[in-house]
N, C-alpha and C positions, 0 to 999 in steps of 0.2 A: 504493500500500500504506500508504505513512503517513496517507494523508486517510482509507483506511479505519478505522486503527487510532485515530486520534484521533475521529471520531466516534463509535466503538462504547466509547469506554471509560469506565467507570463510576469514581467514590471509591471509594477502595480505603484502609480505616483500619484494617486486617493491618500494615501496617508500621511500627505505632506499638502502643509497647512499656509495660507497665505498668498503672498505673491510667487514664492519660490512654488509651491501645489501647482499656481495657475501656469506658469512658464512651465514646468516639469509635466504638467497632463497636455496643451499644446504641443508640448515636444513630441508626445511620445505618438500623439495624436497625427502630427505633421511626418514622422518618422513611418509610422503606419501605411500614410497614405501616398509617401514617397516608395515606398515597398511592394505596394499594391499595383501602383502605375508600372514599376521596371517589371514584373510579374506581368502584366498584361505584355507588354511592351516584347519580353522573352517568351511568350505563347505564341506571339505574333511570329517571332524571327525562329521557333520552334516548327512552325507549321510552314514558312515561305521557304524552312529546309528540306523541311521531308518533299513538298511541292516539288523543290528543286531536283532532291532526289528521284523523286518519281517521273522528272522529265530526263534525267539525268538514265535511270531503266531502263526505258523507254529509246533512247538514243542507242545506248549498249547495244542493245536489242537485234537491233537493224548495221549495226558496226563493230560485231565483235571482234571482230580481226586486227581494229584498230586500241594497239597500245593505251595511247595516252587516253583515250574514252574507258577505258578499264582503270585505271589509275586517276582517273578522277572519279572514277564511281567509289571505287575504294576511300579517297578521302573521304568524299560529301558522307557517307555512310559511318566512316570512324568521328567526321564532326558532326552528325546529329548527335551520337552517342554523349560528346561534349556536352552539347546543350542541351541537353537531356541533366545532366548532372551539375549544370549550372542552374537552372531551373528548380531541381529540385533546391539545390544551398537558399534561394532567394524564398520560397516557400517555407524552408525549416527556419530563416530567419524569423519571418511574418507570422511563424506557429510558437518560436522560443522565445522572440527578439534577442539571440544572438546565432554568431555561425559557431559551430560546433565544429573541432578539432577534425574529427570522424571524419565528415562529411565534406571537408574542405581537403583533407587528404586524398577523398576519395575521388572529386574533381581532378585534382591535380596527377592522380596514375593514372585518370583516362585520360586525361589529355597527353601524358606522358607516352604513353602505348600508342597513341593515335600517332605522335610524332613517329614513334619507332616502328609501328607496322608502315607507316606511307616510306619512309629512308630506306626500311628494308625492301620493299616491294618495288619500288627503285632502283635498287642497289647502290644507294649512295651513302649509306654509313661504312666504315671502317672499322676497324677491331678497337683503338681506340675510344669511338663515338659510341661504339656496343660497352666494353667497359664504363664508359661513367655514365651512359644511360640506366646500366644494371646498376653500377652503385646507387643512382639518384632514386632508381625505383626501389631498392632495399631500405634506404633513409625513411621514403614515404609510405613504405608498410611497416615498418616499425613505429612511424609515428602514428598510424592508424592504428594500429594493434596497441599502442600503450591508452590511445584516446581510449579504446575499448576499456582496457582495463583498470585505470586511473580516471574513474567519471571522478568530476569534482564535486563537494560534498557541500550544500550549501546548509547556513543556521539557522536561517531565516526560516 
């Protein structure tokens, strides 16, 4: 019950009194609604991707033999993925009002993997580029795996 009530619970600037309450509930109020719009805003650029992808199929389709129409199918496809996990972060903001360790890590290895499958599929990474890709992605599963298990413990 308490791991529930600590994830479901939002800022709460009702219990501050005065002018500081009124600037602090506006805030949070302005913050909301500035969170709300880039959420529409990334549903929008969410959908004019998959659009794109679906024209981007559709072109494959009729030109498979050509390279670089495969290799862009490939990207458009690894950056939905992206924004897909950008989207979600700006929503879990709007549901916690903060970004969460977890979920920001987890942006950041698909977008990390989007870079290295497109380099790979290319063939323009190196043994080098493959080494600190790997380190940079071991860095950021470990820090997802600590957000796991280091949740912070609030008092309030």
């Amino acid at each position: 019950m308490q791991e529930e009530t600590r994830r479901t619970r939002k800022l709460d600037y009702s219990q501050h009194s005065g002018l500081r309450g009124i600037v602090l509930r506006f805030y949070g109020k302005m913050l909301d609604l500035i969170i709300a719009v880039l959420i529409f805003l990334m549903l929008v650029t969410l959908l004019y991707a998959v659009w794109g992808l679906l024209h981007d199929v559709y072109d494959a389709f009729f030109n498979l033999r050509q390279e670089q129409v495969i290799s862009g199918l490939v990207a458009d496809v690894l950056s939905v993925f992206v924004l897909i996990e950008l989207f979600r972060t700006f929503t879990d903001y709007l549901e916690y009002h903060r970004i969460r360790l977890r979920v920001l890590a987890e942006v950041a290895i698909v977008f990390i993997l989007r870079e290295l499958f497109i380099g790979l599929y290319a063939h323009r990474l190196g043994p080098l580029d493959l080494l600190a890709t790997a380190a940079l992605l071991a860095v950021l599963i470990a820090a997802r795996i600590a957000a796991i298990q280091f949740v912070p413990h609030h008092d309030r």
